[in-house]
MMTF fields as JSON, N, C-alpha, C and O atoms, coordinates in Angstrom:
{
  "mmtfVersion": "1.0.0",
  "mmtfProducer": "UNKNOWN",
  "numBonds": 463,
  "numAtoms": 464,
  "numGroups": 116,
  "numChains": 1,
  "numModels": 1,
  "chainsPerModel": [1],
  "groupsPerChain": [116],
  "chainIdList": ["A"],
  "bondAtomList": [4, 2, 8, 6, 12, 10, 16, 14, 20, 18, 24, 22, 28, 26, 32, 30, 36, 34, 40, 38, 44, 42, 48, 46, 52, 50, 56, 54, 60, 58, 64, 62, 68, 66, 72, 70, 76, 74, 80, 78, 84, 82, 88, 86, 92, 90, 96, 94, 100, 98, 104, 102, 108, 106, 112, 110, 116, 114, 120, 118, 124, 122, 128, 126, 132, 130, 136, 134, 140, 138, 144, 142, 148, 146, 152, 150, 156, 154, 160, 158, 164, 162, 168, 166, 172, 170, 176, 174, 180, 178, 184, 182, 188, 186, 192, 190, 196, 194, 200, 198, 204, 202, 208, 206, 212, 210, 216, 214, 220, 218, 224, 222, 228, 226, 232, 230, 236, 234, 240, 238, 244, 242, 248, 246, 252, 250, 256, 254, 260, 258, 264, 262, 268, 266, 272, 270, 276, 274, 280, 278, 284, 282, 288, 286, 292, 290, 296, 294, 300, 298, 304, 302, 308, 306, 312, 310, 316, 314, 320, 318, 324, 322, 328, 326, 332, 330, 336, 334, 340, 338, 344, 342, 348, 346, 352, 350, 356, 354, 360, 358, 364, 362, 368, 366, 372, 370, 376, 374, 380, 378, 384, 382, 388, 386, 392, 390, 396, 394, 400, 398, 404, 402, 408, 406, 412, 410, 416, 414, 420, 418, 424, 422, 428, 426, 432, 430, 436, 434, 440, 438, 444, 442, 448, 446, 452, 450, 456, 454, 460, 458],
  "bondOrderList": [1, 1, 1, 1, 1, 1, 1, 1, 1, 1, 1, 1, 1, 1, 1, 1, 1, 1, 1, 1, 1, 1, 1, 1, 1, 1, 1, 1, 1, 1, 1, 1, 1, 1, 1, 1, 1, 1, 1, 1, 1, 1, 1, 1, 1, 1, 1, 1, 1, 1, 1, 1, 1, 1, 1, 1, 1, 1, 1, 1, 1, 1, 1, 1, 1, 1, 1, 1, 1, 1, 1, 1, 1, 1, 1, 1, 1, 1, 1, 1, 1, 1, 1, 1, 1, 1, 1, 1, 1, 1, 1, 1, 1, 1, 1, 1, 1, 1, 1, 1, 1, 1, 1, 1, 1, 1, 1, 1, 1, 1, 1, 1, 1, 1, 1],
  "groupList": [{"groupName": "UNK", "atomNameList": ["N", "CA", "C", "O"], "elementList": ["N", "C", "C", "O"], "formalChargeList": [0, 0, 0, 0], "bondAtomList": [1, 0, 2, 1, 3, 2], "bondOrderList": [1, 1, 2], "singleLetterCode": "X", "chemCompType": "L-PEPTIDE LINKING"}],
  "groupTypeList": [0, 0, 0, 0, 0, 0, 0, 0, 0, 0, 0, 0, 0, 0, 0, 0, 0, 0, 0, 0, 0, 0, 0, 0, 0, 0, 0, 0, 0, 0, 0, 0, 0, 0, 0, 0, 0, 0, 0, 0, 0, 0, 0, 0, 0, 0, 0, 0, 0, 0, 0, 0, 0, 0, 0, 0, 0, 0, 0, 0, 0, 0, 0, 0, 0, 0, 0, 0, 0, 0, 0, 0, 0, 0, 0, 0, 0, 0, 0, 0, 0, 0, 0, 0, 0, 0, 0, 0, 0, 0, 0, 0, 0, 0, 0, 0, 0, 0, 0, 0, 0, 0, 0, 0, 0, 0, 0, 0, 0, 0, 0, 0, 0, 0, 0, 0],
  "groupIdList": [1, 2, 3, 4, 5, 6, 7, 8, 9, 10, 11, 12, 13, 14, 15, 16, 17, 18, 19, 20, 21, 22, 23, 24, 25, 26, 27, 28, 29, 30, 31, 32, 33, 34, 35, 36, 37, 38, 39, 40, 41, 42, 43, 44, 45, 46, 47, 48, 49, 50, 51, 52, 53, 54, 55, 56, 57, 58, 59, 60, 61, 62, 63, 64, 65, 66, 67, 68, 69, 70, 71, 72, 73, 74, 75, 76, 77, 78, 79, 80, 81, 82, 83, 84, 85, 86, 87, 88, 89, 90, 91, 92, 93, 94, 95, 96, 97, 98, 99, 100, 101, 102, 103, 104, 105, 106, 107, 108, 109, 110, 111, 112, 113, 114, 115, 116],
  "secStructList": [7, 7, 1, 1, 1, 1, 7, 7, 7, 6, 6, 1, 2, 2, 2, 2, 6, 7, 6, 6, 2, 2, 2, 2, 2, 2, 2, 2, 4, 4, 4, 6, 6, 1, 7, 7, 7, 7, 7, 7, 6, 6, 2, 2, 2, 2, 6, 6, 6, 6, 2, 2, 2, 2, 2, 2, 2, 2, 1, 7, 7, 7, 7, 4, 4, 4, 7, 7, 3, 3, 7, 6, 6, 6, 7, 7, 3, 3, 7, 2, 2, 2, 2, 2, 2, 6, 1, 7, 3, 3, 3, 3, 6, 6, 3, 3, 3, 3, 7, 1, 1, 2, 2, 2, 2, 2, 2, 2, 2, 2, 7, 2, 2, 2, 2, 7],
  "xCoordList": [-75.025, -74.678, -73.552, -72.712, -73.611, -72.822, -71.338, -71.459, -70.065, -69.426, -69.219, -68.765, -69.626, -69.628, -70.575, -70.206, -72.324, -73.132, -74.142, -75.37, -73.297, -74.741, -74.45, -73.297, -75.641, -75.603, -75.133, -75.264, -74.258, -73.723, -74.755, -75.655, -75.222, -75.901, -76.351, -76.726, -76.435, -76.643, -76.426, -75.618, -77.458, -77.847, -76.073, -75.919, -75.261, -74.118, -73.381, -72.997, -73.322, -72.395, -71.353, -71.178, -70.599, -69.71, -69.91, -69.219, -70.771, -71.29, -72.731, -72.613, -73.616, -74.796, -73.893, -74.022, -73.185, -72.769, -71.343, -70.351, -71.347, -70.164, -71.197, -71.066, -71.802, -72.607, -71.704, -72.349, -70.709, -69.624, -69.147, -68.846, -69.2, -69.381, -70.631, -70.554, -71.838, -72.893, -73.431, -74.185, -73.025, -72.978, -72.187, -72.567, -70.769, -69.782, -70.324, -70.334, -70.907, -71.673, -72.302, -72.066, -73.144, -74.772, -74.269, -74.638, -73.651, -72.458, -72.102, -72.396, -71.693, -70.681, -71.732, -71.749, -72.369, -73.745, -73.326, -73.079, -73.169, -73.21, -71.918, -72.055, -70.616, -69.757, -69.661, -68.933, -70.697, -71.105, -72.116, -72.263, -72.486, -72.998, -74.562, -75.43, -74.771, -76.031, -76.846, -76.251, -78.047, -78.69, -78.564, -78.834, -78.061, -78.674, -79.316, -80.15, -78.993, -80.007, -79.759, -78.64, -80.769, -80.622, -81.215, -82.414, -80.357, -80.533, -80.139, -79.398, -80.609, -80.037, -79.001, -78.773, -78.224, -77.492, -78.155, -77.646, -79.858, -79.968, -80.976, -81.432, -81.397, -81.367, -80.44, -80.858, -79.138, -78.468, -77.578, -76.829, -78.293, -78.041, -78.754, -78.287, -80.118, -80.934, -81.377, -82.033, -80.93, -80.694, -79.781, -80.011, -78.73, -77.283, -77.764, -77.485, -78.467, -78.716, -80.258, -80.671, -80.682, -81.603, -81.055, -81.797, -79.859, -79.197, -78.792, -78.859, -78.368, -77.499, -78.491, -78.178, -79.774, -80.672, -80.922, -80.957, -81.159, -81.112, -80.31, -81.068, -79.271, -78.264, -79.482, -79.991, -79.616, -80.303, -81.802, -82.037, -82.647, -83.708, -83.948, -85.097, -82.736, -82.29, -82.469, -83.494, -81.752, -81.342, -81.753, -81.845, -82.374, -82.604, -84.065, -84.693, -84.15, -84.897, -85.685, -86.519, -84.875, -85.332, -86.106, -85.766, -87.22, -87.897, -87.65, -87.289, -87.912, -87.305, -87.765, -87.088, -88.119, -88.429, -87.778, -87.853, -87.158, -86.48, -85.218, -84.743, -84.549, -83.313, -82.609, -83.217, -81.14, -80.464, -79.1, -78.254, -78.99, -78.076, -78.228, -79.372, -77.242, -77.489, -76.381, -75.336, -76.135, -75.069, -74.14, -74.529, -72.987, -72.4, -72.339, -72.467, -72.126, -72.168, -72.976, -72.826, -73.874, -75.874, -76.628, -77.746, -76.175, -77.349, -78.777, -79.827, -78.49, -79.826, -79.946, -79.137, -80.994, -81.584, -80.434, -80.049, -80.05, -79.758, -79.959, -80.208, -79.947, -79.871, -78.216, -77.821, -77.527, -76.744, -76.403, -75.286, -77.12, -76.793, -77.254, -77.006, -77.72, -77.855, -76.772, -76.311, -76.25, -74.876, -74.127, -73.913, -73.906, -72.805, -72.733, -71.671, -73.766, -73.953, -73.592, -73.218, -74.058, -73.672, -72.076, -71.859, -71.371, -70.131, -70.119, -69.606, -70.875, -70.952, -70.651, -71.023, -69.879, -69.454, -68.116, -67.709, -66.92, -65.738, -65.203, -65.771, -64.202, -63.853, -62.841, -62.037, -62.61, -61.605, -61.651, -62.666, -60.429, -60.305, -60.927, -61.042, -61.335, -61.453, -63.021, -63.526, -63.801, -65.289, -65.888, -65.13, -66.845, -67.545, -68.45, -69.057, -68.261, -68.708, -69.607, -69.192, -71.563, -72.295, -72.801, -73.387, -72.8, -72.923, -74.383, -74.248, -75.205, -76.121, -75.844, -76.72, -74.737, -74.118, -72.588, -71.69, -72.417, -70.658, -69.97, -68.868, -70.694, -70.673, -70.342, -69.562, -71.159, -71.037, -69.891, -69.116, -69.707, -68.333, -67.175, -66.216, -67.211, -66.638, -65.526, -64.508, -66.358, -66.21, -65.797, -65.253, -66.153, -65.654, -64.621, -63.863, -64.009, -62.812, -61.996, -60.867, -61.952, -61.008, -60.8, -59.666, -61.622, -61.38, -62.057, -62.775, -61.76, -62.884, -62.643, -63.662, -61.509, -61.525, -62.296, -62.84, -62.807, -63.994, -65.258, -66.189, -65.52, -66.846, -66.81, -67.769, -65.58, -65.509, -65.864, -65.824],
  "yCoordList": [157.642, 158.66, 159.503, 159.081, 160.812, 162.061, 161.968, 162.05, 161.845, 161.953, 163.212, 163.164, 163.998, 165.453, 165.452, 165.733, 164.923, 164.934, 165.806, 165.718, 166.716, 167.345, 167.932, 168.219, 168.07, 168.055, 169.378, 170.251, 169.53, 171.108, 171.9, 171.102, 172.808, 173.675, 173.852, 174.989, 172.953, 173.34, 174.557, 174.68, 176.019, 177.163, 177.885, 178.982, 177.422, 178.248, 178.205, 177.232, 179.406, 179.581, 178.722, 178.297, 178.457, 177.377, 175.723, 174.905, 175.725, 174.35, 174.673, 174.16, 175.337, 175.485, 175.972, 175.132, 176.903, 177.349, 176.151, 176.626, 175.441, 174.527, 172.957, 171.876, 172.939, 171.894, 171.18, 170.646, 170.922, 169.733, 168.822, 167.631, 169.581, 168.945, 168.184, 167.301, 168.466, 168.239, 167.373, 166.584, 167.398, 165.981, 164.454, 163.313, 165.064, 164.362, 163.607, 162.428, 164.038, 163.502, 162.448, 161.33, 162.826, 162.155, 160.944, 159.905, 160.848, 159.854, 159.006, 157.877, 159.002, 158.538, 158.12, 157.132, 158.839, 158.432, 157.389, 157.453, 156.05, 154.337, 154.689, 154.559, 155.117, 155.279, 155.431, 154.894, 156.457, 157.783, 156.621, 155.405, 157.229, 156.596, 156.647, 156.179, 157.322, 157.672, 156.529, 155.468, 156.411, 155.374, 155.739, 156.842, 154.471, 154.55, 155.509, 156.054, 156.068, 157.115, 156.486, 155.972, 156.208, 155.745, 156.91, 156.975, 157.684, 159.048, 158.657, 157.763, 159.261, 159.268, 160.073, 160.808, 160.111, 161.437, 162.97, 164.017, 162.695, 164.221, 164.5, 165.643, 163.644, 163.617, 164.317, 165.431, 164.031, 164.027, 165.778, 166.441, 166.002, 167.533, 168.251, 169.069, 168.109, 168.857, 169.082, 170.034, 168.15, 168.414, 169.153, 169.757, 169.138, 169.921, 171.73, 172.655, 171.782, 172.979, 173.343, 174.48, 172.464, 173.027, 172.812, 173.022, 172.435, 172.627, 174.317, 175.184, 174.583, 175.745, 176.901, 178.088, 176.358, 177.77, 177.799, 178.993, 176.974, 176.683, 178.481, 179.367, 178.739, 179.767, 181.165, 181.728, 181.358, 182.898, 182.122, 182.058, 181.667, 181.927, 181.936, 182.167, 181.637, 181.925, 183.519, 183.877, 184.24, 185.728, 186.061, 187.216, 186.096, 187.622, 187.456, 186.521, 189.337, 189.78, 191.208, 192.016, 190.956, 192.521, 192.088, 191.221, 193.017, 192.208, 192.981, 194.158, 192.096, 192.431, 193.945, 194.544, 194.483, 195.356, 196.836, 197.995, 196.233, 197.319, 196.985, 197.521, 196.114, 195.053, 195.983, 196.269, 196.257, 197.123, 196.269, 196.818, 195.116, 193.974, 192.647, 192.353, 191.578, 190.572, 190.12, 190.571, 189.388, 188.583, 187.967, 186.924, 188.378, 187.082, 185.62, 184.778, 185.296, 184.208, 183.329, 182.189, 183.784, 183.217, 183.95, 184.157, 184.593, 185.517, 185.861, 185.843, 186.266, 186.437, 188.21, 188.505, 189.197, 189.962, 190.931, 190.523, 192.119, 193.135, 194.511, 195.073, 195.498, 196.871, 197.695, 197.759, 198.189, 198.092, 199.298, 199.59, 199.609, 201.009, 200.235, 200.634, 199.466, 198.705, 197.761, 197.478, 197.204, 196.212, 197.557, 197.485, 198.362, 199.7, 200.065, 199.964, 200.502, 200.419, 199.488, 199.881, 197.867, 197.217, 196.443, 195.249, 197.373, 196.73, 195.123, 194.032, 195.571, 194.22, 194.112, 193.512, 194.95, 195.219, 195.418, 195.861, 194.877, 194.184, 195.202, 195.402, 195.647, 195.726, 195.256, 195.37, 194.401, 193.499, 194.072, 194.394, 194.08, 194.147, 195.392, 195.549, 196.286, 197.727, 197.764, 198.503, 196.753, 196.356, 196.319, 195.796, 196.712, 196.624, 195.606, 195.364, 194.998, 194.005, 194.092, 194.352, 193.733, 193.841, 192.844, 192.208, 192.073, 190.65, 190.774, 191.646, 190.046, 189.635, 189.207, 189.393, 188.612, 188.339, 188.117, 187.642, 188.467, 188.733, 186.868, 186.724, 185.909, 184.472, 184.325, 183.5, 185.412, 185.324, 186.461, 186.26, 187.359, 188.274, 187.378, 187.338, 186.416, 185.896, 185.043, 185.251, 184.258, 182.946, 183.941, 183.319, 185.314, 185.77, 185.819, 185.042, 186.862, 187.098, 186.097, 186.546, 184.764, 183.707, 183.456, 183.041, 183.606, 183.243, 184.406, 184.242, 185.619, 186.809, 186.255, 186.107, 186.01, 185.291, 184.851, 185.066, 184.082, 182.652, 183.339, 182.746, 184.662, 185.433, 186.176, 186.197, 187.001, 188.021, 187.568, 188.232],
  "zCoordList": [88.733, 89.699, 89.14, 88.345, 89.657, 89.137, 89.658, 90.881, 89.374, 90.062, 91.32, 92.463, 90.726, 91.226, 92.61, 93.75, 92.017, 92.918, 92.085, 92.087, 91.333, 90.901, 89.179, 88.857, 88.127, 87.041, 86.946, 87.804, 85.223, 84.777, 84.668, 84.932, 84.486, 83.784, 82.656, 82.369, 81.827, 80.665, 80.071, 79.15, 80.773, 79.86, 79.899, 79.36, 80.333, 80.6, 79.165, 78.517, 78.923, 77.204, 76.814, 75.672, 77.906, 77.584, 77.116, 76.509, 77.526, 77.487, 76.026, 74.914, 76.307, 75.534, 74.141, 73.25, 73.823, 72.401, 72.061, 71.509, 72.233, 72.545, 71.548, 72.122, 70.652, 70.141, 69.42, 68.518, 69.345, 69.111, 70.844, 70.932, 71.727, 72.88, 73.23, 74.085, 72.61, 72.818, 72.343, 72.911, 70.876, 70.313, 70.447, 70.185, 71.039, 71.665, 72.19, 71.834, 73.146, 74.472, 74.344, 74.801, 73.69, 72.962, 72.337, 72.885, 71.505, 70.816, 71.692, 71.3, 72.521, 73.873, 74.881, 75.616, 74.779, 76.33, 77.003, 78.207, 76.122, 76.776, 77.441, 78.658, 77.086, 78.294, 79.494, 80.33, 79.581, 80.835, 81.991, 81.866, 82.704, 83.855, 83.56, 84.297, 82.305, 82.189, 81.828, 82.014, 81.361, 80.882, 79.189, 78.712, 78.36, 77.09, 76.665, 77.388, 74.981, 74.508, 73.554, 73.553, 72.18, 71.08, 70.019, 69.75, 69.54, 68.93, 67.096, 66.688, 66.606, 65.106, 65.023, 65.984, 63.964, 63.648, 63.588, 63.986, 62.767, 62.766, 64.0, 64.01, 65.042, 66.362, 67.068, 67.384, 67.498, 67.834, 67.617, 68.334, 65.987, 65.804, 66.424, 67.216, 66.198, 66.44, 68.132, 68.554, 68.802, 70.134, 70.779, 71.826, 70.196, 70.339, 70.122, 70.885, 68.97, 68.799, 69.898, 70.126, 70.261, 71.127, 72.936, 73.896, 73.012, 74.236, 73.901, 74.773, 72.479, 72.98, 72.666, 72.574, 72.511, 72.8, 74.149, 74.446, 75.353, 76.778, 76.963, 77.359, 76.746, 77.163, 77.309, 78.279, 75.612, 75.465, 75.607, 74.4, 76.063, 76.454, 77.561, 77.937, 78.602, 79.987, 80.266, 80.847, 79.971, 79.891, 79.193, 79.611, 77.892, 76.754, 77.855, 78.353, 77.865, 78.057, 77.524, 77.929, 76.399, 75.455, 73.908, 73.103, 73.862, 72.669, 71.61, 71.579, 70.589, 69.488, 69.059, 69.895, 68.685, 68.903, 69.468, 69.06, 70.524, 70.911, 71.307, 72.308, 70.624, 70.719, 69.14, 68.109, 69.511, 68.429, 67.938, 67.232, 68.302, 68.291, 68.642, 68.991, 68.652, 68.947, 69.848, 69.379, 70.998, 71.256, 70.374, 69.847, 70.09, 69.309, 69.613, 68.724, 70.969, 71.593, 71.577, 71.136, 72.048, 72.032, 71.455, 71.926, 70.167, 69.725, 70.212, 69.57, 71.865, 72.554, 71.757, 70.877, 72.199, 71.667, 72.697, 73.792, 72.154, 72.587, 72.812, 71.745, 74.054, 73.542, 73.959, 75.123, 72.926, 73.157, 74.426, 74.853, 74.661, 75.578, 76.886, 78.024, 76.684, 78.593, 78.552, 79.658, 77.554, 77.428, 78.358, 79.568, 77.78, 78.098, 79.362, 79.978, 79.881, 80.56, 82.379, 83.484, 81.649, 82.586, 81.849, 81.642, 81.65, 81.639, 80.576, 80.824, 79.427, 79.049, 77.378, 76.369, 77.762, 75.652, 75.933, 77.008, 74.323, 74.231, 72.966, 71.893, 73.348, 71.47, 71.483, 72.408, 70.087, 69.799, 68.112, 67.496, 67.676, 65.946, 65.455, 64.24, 66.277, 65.996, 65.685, 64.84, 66.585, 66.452, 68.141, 68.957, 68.501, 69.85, 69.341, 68.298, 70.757, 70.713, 71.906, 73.035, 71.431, 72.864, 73.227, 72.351, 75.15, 75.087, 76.776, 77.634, 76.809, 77.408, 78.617, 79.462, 78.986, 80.081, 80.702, 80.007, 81.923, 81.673, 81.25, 80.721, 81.542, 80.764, 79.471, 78.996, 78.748, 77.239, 77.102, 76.167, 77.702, 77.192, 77.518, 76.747, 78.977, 79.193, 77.793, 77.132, 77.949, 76.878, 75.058, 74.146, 74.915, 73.687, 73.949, 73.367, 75.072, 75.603, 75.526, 75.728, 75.307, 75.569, 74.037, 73.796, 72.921, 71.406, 70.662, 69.675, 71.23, 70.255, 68.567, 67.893, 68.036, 66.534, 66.375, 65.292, 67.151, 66.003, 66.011, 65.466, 66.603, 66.364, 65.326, 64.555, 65.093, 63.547, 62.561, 61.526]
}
């Protein structure tokens, strides 16, 4: 049982682009309230990285094709003139920055460094 009552979200940037938490986890499981997982190491990667695609296959909704960028965050697909639009581009370091959801501008906004 959850302490909370109810599970995180997974697809949320913080948690999904966050795959050192993810593996943490996975590692740790027998602590948690959860049941046992018996994962390998490259198990254990390769799940991490398919939690943090959960994020952009949530939201991208522009196909490639007519996508002129990428998220830094979740490298979901971008156009940057509908980012602009909806208030969803950053400039930091003398660079614009265009993001898929205010979640993912969010979460740049708190460490724009570790994206440059």
């Amino acid at each position: 049982m959850i302490a909370s009552g109810k599970v995180k979200d997974l697809t949320r940037p913080v948690i999904a682009t966050d795959t050192m938490f993810v593996q943490t986890h996975l590692k740790f499981v027998e602590a948690s309230q959860m049941p046992p997982i018996k994962l390998s190491e490259d198990e254990i990667h390769y799940l991490s990285y398919y939690v943090t695609s959960l994020h952009q296959l949530k939201y991208q909704h522009v196909a490639e094709e007519n996508a002129d960028t990428k998220c830094p965050v979740c490298q979901a697909l971008i156009q940057k003139a509908v980012a602009d639009s909806q208030n969803l581009s950053f400039v930091f370091a003398d660079n614009k920055y265009y993001f898929e959801c205010d979640e993912c501008k969010y979460v740049f906004q708190q460490a724009p460094i570790a994206y440059k």
